[in-house]
C-alpha distance (Angstrom), angle and dihedral (degrees) to the residues before:
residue distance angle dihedral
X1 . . .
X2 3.87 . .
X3 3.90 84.6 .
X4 4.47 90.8 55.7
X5 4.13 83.2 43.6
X6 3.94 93.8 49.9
X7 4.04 91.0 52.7
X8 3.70 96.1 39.7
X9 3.70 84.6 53.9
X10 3.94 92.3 45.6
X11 3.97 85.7 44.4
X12 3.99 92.6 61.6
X13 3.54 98.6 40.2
X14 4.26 83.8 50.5
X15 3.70 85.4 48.1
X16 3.96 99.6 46.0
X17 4.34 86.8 46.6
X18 3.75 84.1 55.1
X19 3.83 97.7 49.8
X20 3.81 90.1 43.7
X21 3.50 91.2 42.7
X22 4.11 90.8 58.7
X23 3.71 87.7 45.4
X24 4.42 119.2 111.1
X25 3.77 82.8 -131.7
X26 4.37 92.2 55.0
X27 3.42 88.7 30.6
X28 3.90 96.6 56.7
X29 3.89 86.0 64.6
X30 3.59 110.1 36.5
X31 4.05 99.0 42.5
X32 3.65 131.4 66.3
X33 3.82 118.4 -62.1
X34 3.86 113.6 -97.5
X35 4.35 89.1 27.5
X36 3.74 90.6 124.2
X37 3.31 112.4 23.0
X38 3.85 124.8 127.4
X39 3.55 119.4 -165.7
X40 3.79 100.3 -120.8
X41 3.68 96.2 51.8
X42 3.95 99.9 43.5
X43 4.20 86.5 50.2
X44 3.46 93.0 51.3
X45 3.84 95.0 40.2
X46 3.35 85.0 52.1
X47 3.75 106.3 39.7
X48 3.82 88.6 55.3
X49 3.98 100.1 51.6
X50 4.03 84.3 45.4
X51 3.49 82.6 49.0
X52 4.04 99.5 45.6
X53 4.52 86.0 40.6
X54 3.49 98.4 53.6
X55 3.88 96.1 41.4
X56 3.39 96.2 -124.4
X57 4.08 95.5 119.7
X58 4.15 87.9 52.3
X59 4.02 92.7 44.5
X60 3.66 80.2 52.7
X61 3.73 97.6 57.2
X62 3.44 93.9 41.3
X63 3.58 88.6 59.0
X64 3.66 93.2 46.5
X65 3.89 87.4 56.1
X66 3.67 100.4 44.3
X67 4.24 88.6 54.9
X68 3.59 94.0 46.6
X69 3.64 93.6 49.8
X70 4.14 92.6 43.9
X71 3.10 109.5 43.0
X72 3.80 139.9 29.5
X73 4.05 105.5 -98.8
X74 3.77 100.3 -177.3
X75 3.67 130.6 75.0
X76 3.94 127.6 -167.1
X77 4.12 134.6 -136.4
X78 3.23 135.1 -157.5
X79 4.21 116.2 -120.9
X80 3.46 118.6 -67.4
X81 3.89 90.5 -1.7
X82 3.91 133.5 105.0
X83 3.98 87.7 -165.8
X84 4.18 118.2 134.1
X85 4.08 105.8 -138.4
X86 3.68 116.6 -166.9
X87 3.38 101.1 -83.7
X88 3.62 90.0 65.0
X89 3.20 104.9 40.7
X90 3.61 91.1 57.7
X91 3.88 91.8 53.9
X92 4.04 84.0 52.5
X93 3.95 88.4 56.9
X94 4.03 81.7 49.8
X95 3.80 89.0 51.7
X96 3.83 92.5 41.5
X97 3.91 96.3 53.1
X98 3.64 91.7 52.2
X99 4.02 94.9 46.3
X100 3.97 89.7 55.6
X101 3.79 90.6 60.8
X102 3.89 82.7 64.0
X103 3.70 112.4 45.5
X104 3.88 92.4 168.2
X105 3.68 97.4 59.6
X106 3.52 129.7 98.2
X107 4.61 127.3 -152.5
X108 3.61 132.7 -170.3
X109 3.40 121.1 -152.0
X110 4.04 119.2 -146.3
X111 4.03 121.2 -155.0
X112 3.63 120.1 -145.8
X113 4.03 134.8 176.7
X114 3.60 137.3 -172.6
X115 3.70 137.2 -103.9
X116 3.74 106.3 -74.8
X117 3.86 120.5 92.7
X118 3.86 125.4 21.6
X119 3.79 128.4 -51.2
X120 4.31 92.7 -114.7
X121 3.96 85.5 53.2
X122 4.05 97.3 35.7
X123 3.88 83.6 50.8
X124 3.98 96.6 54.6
X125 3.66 90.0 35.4
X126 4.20 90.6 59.0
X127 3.84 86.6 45.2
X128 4.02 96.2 56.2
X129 3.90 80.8 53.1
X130 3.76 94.8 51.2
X131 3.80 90.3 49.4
X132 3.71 95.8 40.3
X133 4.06 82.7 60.9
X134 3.49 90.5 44.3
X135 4.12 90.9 57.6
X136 3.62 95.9 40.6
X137 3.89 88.1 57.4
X138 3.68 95.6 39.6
X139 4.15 81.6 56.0
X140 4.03 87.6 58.2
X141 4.09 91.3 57.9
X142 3.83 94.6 -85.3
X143 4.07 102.7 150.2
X144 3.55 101.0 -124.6
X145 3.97 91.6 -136.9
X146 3.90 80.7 69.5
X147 3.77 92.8 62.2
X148 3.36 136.9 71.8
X149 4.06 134.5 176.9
X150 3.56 89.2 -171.7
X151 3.41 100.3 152.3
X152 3.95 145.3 27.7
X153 3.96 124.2 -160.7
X154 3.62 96.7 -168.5
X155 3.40 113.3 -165.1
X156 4.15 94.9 -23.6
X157 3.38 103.0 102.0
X158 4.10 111.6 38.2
X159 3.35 127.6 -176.7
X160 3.38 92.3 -145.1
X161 3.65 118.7 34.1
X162 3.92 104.6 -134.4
X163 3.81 135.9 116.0
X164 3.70 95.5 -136.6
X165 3.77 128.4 75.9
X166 3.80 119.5 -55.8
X167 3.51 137.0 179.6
X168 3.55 107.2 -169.9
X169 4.05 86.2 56.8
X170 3.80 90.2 52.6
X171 3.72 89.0 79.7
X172 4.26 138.6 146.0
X173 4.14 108.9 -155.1
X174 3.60 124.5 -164.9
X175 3.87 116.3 -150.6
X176 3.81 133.8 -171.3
X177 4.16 98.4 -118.5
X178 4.04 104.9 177.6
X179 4.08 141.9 -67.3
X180 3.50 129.7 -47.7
X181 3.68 107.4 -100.6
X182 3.72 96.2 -148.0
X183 3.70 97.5 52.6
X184 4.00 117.7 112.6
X185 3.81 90.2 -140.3
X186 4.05 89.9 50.9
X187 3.58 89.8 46.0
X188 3.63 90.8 50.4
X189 4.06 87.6 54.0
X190 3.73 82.0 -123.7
X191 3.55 93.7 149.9
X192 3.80 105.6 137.9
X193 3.66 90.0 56.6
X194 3.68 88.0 52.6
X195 3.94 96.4 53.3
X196 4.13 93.1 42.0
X197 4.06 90.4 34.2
X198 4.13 86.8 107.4
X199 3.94 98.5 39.4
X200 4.22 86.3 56.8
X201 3.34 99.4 46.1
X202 4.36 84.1 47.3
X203 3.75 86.9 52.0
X204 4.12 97.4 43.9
X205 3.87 82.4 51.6
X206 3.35 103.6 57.2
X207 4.26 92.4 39.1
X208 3.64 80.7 60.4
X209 3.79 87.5 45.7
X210 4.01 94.9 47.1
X211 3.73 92.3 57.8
X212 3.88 89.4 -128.4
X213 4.01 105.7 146.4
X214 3.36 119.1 -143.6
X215 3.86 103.3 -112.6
X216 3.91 86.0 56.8
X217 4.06 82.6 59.6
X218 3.54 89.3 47.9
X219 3.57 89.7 54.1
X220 3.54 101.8 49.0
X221 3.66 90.7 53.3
């Protein structure tokens, strides 16, 4: 009896190695390199971990943070309109002094509406506000290869959640989205002096400021 139990036991665990075996996940380690690969997956795979090695995704947060705490990255409509008033254009000029101090970085602007009206037209609606942003900034200098209204949310993702009309949901928000492919400093992966560019030129001014000569700083160290 223990025997029968001891190779029905060893018959399972054959059976389970077999089934794991024939799995993608198994298979990925014990056949040839490339067996399973698809081209989408593999480019994004790798994409990201070049991303995450180089420091390129982290820069990229970092400057995502830093604009969303300095300046003010959403505009308002009124109803049914995709019109800037003044206060919003004067938080665009915000936004558009702080994206020339970065020529090599790239934003995406997202649309959104309120309740009222159906989802197709809500949808278009929120993207004539993401492209009206994307104009106003382009009129301030922005390149227009920098921006992007690549996408509009409609009335998905409210602010507020009510049926009725609300301003705060009818919203445009600018969002840092990457580097500037073309750029000799992103091509040099020089993306730490990109993100710190401003703070050394602060800290060269105010050496200069200070009077301190460089030998002095030489000594010191």
């Amino acid at each position: 009896m223990k025997n029968a139990r001891k190779s029905f036991t060893m018959f399972l665990a054959c059976t389970a190695l077999t089934a794991c075996a024939s799995s993608p996940d198994m298979m990925r380690f014990e056949s040839e390199a490339g067996l399973l690969l698809r081209g989408a997956d593999f480019g994004n795979a790798t994409r990201n971990n070049t991303q995450i090695m180089s420091g390129e995704k982290s820069y990229a947060i970092d400057l995502a943070n830093r604009f969303a705490a300095e300046v003010i990255t959403t505009v308002h409509f009124s109803f049914n309109s995709a019109a800037l008033d003044a206060g919003a254009r004067d938080a665009l000029r915000e936004q558009a002094n702080w994206i020339r101090q970065f020529p090599e970085i790239t934003f995406r602007v997202f649309g959104h509406a309120d309740a009222p009206g159906t989802n197709a037209y809500n949808k278009a609606l929120g993207l004539r506000r993401a492209h009206a942003v994307v104009a106003f900034l382009s009129s301030q200098g922005i390149s227009r290869n920098r921006l992007e209204a690549v996408s509009s949310l409609g009335e998905t993702q409210p602010l507020v959640a009510t049926e009725a009309r609300e301003r705060r949901n009818r919203r445009a928000v600018t969002e840092v989205s990457g580097f500037l492919r073309s750029h000799p400093s992103v091509l040099d992966g020089k993306y730490a002096q990109i993100i710190f560019r401003d703070y050394a030129s602060s800290a060269e001014a105010a050496i200069g400021t200070s009077g301190i000569a460089g030998s002095e700083l030489a000594t010191d160290n």
